[in-house]
C-alpha positions in Angstrom: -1.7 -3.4 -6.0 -3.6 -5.6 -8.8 -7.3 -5.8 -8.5 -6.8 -9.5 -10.2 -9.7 -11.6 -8.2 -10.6 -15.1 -9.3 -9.7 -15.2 -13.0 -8.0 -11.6 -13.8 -10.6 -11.2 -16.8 -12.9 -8.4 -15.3 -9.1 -6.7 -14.9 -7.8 -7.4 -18.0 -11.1 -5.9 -19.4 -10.9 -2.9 -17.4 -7.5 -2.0 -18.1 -7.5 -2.8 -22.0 -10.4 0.0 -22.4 -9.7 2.3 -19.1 -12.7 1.5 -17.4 -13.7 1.1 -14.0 -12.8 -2.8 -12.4 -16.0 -2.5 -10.5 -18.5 -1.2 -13.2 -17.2 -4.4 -15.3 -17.4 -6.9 -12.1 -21.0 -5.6 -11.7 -21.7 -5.5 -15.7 -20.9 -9.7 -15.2 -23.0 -10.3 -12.3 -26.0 -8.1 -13.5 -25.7 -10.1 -17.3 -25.3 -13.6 -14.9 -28.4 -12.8 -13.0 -30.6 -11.6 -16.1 -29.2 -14.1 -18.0 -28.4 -11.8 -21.0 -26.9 -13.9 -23.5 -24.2 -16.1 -21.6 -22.1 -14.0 -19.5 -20.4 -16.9 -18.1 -19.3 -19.2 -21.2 -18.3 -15.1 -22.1 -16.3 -15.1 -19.2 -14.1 -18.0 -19.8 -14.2 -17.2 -23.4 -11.9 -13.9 -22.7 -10.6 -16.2 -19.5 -8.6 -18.1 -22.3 -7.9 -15.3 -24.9 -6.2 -12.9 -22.1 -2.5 -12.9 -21.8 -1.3 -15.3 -19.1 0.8 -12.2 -17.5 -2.2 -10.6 -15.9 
């Protein structure tokens, strides 16, 4: 079963350093809501450099 959600990246992330899906889906909306850097022009960012298989 593929935890893919809306975009695959928190996925892609999780299985490219064997971490946890959740801890990176909560790292994103924790970053959004602070407004650390820009977690969401990040997102697309990796969005577009991930592999189009996952």
């Amino acid at each position: 079963m593929s935890e893919k959600k809306i975009l695959g990246v928190c996925y892609w992330v999780s299985e490219k350093f064997d971490l946890d899906v959740s801890g990176i889906r909560l790292l994103f909306i924790i970053a959004a809501i602070l407004g650390l850097g820009s977690p969401i022009l990040i997102y697309l960012i990796l969005y577009l450099v991930k592999p189009k298989s996952i």
